[in-house]
C-alpha atoms as one frame of an Amber mdcrd trajectory, in Angstrom:
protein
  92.690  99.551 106.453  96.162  99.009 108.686  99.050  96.567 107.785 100.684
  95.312 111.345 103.966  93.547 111.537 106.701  93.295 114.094 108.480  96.713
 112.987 106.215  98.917 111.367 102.549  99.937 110.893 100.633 101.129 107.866
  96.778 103.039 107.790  95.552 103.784 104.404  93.111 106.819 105.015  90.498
 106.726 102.443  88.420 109.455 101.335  85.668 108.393  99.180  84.284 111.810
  98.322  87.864 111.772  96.067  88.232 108.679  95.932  92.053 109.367  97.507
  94.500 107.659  99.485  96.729 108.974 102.187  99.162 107.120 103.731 100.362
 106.782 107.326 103.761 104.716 107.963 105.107 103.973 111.465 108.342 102.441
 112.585 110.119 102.953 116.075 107.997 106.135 116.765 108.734 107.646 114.003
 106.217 108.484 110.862 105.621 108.988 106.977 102.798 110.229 106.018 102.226
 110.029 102.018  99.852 112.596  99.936  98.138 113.787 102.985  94.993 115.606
 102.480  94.487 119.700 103.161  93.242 119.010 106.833  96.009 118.070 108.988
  94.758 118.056 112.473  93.850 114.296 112.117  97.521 113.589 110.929  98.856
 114.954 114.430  96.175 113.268 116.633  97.085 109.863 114.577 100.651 110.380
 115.456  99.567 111.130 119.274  97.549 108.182 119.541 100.793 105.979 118.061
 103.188 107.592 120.236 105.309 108.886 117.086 106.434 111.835 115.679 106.002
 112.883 111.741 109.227 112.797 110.122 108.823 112.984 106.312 105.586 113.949
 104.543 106.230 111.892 100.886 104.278 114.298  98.200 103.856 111.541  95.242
 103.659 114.412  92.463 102.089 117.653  92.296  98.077 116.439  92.898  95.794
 118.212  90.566  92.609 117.036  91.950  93.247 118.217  95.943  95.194 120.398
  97.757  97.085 118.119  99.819  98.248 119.243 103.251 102.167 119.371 102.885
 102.494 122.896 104.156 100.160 122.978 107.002 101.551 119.505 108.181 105.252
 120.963 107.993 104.684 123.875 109.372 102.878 122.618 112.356 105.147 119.082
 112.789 108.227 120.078 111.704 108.663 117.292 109.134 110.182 117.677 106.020
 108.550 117.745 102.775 109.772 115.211 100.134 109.179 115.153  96.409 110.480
 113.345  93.473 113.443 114.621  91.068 113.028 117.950  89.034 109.928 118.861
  91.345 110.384 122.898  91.915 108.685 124.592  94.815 107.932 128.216  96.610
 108.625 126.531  99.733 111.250 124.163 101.739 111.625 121.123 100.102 114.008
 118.094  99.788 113.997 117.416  96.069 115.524 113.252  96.174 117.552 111.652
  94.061 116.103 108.787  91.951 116.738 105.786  94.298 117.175 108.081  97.127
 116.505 106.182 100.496 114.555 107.989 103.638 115.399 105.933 107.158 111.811
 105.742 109.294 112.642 103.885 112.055 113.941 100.339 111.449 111.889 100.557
 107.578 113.753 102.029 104.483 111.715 104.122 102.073 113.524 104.827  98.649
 112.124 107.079  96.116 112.005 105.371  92.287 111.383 108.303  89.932 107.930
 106.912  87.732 107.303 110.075  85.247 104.588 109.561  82.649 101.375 110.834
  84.838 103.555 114.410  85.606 107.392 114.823  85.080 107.951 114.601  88.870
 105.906 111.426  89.437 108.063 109.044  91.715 106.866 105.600  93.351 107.900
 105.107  96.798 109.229 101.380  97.565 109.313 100.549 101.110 111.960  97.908
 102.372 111.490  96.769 105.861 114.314  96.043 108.504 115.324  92.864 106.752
 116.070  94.463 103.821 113.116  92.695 102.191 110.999  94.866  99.327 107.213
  94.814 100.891 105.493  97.661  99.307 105.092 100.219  96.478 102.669 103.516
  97.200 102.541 103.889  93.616 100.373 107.693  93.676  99.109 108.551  90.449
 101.540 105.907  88.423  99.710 102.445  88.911  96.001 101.839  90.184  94.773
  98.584  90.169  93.353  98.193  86.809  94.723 101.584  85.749  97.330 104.157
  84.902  97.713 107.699  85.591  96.353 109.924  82.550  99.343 111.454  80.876
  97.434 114.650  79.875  97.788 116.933  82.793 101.409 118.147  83.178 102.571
 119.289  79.265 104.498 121.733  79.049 106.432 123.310  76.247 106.830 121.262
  73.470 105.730 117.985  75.952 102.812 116.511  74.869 100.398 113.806  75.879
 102.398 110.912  74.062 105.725 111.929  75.415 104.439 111.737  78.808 102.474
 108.384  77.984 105.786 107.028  76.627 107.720 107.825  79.789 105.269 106.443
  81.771 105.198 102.838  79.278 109.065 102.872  80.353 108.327 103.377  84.227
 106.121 101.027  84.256 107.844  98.184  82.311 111.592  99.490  83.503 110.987
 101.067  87.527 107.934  98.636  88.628 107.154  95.338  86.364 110.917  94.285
  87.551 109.765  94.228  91.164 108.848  91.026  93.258 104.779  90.204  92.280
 104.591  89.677  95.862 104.664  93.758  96.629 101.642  95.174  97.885 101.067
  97.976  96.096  98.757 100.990  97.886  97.657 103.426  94.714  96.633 106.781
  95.624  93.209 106.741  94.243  90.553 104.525  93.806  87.241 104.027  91.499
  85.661 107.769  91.300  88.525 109.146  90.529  89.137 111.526  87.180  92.928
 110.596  87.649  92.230 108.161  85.227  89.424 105.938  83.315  89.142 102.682
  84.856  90.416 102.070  88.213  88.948  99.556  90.216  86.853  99.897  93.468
  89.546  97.400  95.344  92.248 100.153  97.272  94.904  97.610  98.250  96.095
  94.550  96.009  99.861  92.832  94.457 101.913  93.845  91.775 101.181  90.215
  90.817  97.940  90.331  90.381  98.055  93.901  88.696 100.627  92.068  85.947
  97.496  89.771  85.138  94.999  91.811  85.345  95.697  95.132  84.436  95.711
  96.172  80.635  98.278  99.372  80.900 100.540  96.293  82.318 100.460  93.159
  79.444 103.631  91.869  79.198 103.335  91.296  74.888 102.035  95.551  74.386
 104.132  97.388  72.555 104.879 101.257  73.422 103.045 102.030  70.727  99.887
 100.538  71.828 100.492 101.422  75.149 100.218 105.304  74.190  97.381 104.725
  72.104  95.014 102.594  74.665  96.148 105.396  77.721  95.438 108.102  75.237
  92.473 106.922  73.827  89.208 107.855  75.938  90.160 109.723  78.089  87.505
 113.286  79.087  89.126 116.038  79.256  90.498 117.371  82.739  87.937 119.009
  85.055  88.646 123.004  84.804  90.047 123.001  88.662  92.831 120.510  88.203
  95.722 123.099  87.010  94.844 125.126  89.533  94.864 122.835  92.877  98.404
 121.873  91.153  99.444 125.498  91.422  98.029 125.487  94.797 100.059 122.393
  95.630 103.086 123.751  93.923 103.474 127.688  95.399 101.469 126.950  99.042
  98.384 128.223 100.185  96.584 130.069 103.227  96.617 127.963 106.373  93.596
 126.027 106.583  92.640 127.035 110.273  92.403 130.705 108.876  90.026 129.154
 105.748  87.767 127.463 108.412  87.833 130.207 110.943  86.779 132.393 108.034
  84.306 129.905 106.313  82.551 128.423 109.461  81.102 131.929 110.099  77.235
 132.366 110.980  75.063 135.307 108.942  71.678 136.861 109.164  69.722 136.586
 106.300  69.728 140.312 105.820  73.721 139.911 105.706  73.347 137.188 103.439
  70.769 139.394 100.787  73.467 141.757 100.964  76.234 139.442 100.211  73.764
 138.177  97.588  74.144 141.720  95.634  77.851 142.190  96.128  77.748 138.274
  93.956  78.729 135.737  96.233  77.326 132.185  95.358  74.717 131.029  97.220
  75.766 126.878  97.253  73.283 124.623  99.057  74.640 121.510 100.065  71.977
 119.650 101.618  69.677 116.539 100.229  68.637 116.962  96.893  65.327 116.115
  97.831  64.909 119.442 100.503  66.782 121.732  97.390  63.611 120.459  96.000
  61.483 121.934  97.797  62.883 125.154  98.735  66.127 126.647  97.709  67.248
 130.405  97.684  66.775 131.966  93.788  69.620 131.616  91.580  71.554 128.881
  94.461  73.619 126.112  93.206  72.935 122.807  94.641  76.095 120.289  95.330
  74.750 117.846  97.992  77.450 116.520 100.491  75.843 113.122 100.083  77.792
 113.177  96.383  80.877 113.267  95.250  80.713 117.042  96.704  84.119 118.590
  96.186  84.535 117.122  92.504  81.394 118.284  91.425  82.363 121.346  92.673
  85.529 121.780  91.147  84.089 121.123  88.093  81.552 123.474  88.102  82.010
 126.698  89.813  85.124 128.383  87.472  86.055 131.171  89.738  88.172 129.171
  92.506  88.094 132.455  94.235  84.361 132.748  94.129  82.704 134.052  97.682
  80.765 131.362  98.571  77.805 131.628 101.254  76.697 128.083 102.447  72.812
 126.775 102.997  74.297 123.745 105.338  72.664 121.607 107.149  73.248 122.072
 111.250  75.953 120.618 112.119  77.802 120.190 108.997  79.213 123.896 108.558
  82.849 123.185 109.476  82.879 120.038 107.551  81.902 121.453 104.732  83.998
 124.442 104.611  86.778 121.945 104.633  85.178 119.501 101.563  85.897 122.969
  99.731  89.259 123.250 100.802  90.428 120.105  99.811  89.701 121.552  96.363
  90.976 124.727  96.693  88.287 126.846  97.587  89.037 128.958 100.361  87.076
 131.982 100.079  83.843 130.417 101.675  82.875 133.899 104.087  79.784 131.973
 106.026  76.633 130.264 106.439  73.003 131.117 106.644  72.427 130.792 110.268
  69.344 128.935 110.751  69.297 127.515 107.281  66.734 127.469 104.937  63.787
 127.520 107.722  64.989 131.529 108.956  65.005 131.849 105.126  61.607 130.944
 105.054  60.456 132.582 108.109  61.999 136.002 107.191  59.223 136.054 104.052
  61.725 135.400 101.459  61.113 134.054  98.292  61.947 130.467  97.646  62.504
 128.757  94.563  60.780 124.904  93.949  61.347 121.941  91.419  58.901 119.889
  90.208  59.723 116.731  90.207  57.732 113.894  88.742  57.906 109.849  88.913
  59.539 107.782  86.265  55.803 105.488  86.512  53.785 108.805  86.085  55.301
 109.588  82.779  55.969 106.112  81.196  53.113 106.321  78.875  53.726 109.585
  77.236  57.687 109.428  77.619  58.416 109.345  73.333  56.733 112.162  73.587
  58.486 114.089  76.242  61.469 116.438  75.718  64.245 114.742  77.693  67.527
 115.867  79.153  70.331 113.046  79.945  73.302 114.800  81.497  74.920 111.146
  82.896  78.319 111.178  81.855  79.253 110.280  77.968  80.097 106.426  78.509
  76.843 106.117  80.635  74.707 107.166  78.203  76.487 105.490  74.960  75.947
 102.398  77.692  72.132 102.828  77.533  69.472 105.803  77.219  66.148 106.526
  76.333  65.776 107.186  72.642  64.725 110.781  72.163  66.793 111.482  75.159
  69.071 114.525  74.442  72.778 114.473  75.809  74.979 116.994  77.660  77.032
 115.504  80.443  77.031 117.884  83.531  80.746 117.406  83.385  80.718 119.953
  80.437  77.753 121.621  80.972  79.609 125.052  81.413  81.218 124.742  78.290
  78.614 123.078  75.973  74.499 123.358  76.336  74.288 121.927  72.681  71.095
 123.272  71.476  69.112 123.427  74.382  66.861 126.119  74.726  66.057 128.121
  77.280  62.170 128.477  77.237  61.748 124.991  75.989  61.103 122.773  78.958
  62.842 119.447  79.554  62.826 116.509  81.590  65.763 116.010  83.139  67.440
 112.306  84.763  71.178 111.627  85.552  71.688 107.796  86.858  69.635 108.046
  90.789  68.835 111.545  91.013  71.738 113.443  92.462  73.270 115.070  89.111
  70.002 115.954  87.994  69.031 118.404  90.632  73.001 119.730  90.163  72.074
 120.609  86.208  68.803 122.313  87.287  70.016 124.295  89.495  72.837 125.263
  87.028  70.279 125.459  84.238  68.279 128.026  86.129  71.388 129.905  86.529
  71.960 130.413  83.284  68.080 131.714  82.464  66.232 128.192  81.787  62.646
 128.138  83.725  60.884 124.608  82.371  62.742 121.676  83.723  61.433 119.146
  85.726  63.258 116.498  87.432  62.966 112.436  86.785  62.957 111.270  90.455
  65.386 108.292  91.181  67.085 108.837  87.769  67.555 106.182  84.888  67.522
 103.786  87.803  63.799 104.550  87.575  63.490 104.764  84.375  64.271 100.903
  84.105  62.647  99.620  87.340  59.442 101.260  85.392  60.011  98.959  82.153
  60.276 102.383  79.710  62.118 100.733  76.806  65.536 101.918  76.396  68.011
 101.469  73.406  72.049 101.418  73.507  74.649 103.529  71.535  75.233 100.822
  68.806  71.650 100.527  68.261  70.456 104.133  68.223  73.633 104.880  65.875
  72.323 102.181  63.309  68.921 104.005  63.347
């Protein structure tokens, strides 16, 4: 998406397997970019192809669910870092002033200090060269149909509520005062676990967000603000405090990550990384993990949400990781785990799975059976959900049991490990995630629900909702 006008230029760059938005501002050669992402290079070959030079990089608060790429993109432009008032950092930094203004160009961007989602939180308001207020980047404050959560930044004796009370005030007292006619570019989008119920639109008006969206009724009090942005919300996934460190004290420079990561291995140097514990993670198709995947991997397709599923699953952000990649899609994938903080990927399994195969090694299968095949006996069956929690309060099978991948780690309720189970998440993809954890952890029954509860409805199995099954 780019905005044109006379004096400036804006490209939202959207990444879908976050569901984040960076922003890339242009005015008279010169450039702001907003809460870029780890990877830089395509920053500087942006600002080659406009003819401009990065001046500011605008940091929107300290991200918890990426790494963004403030110190690469400094180091290798020159420009200077910007965050919002009482932001501390391990590196150079221009801390601004609440209603601090940045010159790019002809365009004005001042910083309004927005705390509620983290302490630093600002919105940036950009004012073109008519002195006319055009647009709010809004980060983590205001999505369209959403708020930041207020549970990631306490501190000391701040809690949730404080921070959901300062952010009723920036909303009502920094934003709601501005023209409805602002465009307002949020820095996520539906996907996201920045908050609960963002919508899949990226771009929109503070006008229509003063309609529509609930955090932004004109007759709620504070109090009911803090309870309905409280209320709901899962809890954090595990990586989050960590990729805000990361963001916080700086990082290793991502061309020595991918140098290091995009690294080809023999299967015999792979068996021996294998005993010295790296983690074998397989990232192709669910449906090859299927049928054939090295013993003990962990399957996180790149055809997912890849790097939140794997910052929510493997704890050990330092974990060596060895790759089963499909050709091709080594370096890319080396920097998917980046962008989340995981830089100690040593290599790939040259050849893939097929010089696996060919060396004689053993292979692990799933079976996996049809939603049609099993409609007749499916009462009957022991069956895993692990959809998230809303998902299956929305609608699941009746004797399905429930543990949400999300928490998996933390919480296998009473499954069992030599029990078998069917397992379904909504089309398929989750599923094969929690079998491969499953078999991790020492469980050898489970068989996969091909196409998910997708299937399970387009095969007419009869299926029941939380209110009904809670009656029962």
């Amino acid at each position: 998406m780019c905005y044109k006008n006379t004096d400036m230029r804006i490209e939202q760059l959207y990444t879908k397997c976050l569901a984040e938005a960076a922003y890339f501002i242009e005015s008279e050669g010169e450039i702001a970019v907003i809460d870029p992402l780890r990877e830089v290079q395509p920053y500087v070959d942006l600002a080659k192809e406009w003819n401009g030079e990065i001046k500011y990089i605008f940091e929107t608060h300290f991200h918890a669910d990426f790494v963004s790429g403030h110190v690469d993109l400094a180091k290798r432009t020159g420009a200077k870092i910007v965050y919002g008032p009482t932001a501390k950092t391990n590196f150079e930094t221009i801390i601004a002033e609440d209603n601090q203004e940045f010159k790019v160009g002809k365009i004005t961007i001042k910083v309004l200090h927005t705390p509620g989602h983290t302490p630093e939180s600002v919105t940036y308001l950009l004012i073109d060269e008519n002195g006319k207020e055009s647009a709010i980047f809004t980060g983590d404050t205001l999505f369209l149909g959403d708020v930041g959560r207020p549970d990631l930044a306490i501190k000391g004796d701040l809690t949730q509520y404080d921070l959901a009370g300062m952010l009723f005030d920036s909303l009502r007292n920094r934003l709601m005062v501005l023209p409805d006619s602002l465009i307002v570019y949020p820095g996520h989008g539906a996907g996201s676990s920045c908050g609960k119920s963002m919508s899949s639109e990226t771009v929109g008006t503070l006008g229509e967000q003063k309609q529509t969206n609930y955090a932004l009724r004109a007759d709620m009090t504070r109090a009911e603000f803090i309870k309905e942005v409280t209320e709901g919300i899962l809890p954090p996934p595990q990586y989050f405090p960590k990729n805000a460190m990361m963001n916080k004290n700086g990082y290793e420079s991502i061309d020595e990550v991918i140098s290091k990561g995009n690294t080809a291995l023999s299967v015999d140097e792979v068996k021996r990384l294998i005993q010295d514990g790296v983690l074998i993670l397989d990232v192709r198709n669910q449906d090859e993990y299927i049928k054939g995947s090295i013993p003990q991997s962990l399957f996180i397709g790149l055809n997912g949400t890849f790097a939140m599923w794997v910052g929510a699953l493997i704890e050990n952000i330092n974990q060596p990781i060895v790759l089963v990649v499909p050709e091709g899609k080594e370096e890319e994938t080396v920097m998917r785990l980046a962008r989340v903080g995981y830089d100690n990927c040593v290599g790939y399994l040259n050849g893939g799975m097929q010089s696996w195969v060919e060396s004689g090694e053993s292979i692990e299968t799933i079976e996996s059976v049809t939603a049609e095949s099993i409609a007749s006996k499916i009462d009957s069956l022991p069956i895993l959900d692990v959809r998230k929690p809303g998902e299956y309060e929305a609608e699941h099978l009746e004797n399905a049991e429930h543990v949400a991948l999300d928490f998996m780690l933390d919480d296998l309720g009473d499954l069992k490990p030599n029990n078998p189970y069917y397992v379904h998440c909504a089309g398929g993809y989750r599923s094969v995630i929690a079998i491969s954890l499953l078999k991790q952890k020492g469980f050898k029954n489970l068989i996969d629900i091909a196409g998910g509860f997708g299937a399970i409805k387009k095969a007419g199995i009869p299926t029941t909702d939380f209110v009904c099954s809670s009656k029962k």
